[in-house]
C-alpha positions, -999 to 999 in steps of 0.1 A, spaced: 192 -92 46 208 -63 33 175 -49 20 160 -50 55 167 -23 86 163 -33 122 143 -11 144 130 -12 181 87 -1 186 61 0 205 28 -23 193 -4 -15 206 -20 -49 232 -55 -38 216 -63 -55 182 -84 -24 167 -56 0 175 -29 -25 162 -46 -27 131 -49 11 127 -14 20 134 -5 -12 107 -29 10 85 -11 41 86 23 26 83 13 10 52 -5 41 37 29 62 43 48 36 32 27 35 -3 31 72 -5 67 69 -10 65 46 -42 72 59 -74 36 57 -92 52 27 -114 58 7 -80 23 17 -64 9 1 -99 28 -29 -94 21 -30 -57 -16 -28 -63 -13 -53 -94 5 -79 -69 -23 -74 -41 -56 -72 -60 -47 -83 -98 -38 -69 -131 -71 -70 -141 -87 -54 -111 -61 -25 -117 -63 -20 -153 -99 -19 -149 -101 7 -118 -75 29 -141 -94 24 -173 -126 38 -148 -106 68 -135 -91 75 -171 -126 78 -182 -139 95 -152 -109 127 -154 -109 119 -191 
């Protein structure tokens, strides 16, 4: 547990507004990943394939 901290919030009742505020929160929590964690983070939610392919696009793309 020593990789978690405990905090006190307020949640939205309404489903849409939950889920936006969840949205944010994990956007700003992305954007404080070293760009080798975001990879891995992306890897783990979508695949490695998916990934390497999107990056191969974008390499390409800005190549």
């Amino acid at each position: 547990m020593d990789d978690y901290k405990f905090s006190v919030g307020i949640e939205p009742e309404d489903a849409y507004k939950k889920a936006r505020k969840d949205m944010i929160q994990a956007l700003q929590s992305t954007q404080r990943l070293t760009p080798v964690q975001r990879q891995k983070l992306a890897e783990e939610l979508f695949g490695a394939a998916a990934v390497s392919s999107i990056i191969q696009l974008l390499n390409n793309y800005h190549g």
